[in-house]
C-alpha positions as a printed Julia matrix, in Angstrom:
152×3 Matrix{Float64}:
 24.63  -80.68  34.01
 23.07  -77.36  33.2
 21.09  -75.63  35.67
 18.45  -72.63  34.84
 16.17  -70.86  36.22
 13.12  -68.83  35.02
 11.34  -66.32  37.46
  7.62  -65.7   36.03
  4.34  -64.75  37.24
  2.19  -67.81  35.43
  4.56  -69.71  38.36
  2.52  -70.47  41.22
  4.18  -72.68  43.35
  7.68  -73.74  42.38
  8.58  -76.32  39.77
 11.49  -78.48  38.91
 12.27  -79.73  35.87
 14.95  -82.49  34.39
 15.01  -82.78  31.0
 17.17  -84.88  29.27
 16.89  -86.85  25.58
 16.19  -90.03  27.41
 16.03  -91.97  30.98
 19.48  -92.78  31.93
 21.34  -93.55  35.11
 22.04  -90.02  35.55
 18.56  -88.67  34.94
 16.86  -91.67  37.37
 19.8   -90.76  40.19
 18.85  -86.99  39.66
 15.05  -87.84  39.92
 15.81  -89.99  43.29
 18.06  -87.03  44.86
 15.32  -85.02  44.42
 12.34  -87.12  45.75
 13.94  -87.96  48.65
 15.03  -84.07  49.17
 11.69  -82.89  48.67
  9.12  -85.72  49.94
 10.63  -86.25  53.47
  8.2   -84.86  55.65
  6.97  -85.24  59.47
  3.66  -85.08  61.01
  3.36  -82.05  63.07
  0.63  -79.69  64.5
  0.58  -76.06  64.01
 -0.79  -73.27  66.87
 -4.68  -73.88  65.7
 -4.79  -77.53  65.95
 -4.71  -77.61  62.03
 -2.85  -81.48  61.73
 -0.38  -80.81  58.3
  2.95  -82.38  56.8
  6.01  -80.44  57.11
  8.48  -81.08  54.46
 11.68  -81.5   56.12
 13.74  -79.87  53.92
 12.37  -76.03  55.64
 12.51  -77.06  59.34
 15.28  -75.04  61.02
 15.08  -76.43  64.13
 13.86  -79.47  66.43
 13.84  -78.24  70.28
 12.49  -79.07  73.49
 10.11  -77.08  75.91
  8.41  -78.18  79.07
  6.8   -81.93  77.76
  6.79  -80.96  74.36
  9.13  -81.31  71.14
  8.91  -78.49  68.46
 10.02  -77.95  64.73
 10.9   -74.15  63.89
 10.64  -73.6   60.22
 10.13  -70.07  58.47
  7.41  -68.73  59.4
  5.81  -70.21  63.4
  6.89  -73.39  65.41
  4.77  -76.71  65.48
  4.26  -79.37  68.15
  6.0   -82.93  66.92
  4.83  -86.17  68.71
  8.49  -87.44  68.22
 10.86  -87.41  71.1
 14.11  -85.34  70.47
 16.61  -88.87  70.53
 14.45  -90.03  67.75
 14.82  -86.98  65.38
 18.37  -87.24  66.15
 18.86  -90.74  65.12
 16.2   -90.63  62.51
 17.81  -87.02  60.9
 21.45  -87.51  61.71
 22.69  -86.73  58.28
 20.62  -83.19  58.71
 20.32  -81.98  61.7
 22.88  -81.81  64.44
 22.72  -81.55  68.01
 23.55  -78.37  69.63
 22.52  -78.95  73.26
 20.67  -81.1   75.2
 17.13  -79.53  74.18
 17.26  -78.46  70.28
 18.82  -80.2   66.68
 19.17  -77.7   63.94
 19.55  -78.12  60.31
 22.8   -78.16  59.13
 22.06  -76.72  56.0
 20.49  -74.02  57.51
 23.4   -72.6   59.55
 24.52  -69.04  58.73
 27.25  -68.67  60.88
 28.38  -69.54  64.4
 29.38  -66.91  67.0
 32.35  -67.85  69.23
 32.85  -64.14  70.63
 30.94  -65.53  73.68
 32.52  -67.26  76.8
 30.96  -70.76  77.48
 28.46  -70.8   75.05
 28.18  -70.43  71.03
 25.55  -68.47  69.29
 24.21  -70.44  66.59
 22.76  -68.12  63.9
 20.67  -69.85  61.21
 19.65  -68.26  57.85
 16.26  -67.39  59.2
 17.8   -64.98  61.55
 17.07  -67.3   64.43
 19.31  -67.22  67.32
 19.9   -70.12  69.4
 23.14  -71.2   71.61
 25.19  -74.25  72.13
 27.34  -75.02  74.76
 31.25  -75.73  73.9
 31.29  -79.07  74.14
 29.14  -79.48  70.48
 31.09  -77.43  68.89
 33.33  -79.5   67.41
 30.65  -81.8   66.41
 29.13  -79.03  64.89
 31.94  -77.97  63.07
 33.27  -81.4   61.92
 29.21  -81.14  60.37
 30.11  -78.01  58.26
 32.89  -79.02  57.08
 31.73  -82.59  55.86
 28.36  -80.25  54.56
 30.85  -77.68  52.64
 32.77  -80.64  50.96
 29.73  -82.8   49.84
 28.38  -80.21  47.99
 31.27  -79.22  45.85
């Protein structure tokens, strides 16, 4: 499989492409990956009201405060109607749990901090900073090390 990439300013919005000489197994399987990567979404509500779909793909983080559950992508947090047991079970094969208020995205782990007694800072790509208490920690790094050998 060849993979390429073309940076240009008549892109708007990003595109993929799969281009092949005709429809095979590999191109269909390709085709699903991607859909299923890419069209996941949840309902969520940002700080204005404004109703909207959040792909799941960019959420960082799921996490509990006061009555509320909240997804932390790039950019601002949103209020989820979702309780934080149903992300989990719903998202296990993406987001882990780090403590008993807040998943985060597997993929989106930079690094983890042990330096720290009792608790682990959990640094995402983002350059959010959240902690986990010891006892996840091996459930977070049994996580990373099934995400590191999936993907090559």
């Amino acid at each position: 499989m060849l993979i390429r990439s073309e940076i240009d300013p008549k892109y708007v919005e990003l595109e993929l492409h799969v281009c092949k000489d005709a429809m095979d197994e590999e191109v269909a399987r390709t085709l699903g990956d991607l859909h299923a990567l890419f069209d996941e979404s949840i309902r969520a509500v940002d700080e204005r009201g404004n109703q909207l779909l959040l792909p799941l793909v960019g959420i960082y983080s799921f996490f509990a405060e006061g009555q509320r559950v909240y997804a932390l992508d790039e950019k601002q947090k949103y209020v989820v109607s979702a309780k934080l047991y149903e992300l989990e079970e719903k998202y296990e094969e993406s987001f882990v749990r780090i403590s008993k208020s807040e998943l985060v995205n597997v993929k989106k782990i930079k690094s983890l901090d042990l330096s720290l007694t009792g608790t682990i800072k959990v640094i995402m790509k983002n350059g959010y900073e959240t902690y986990s208490s010891r006892r996840n920690v091996a459930k977070i790094r049994e996580r990373l090390a099934l995400k590191k050998t999936t993907r090559g």
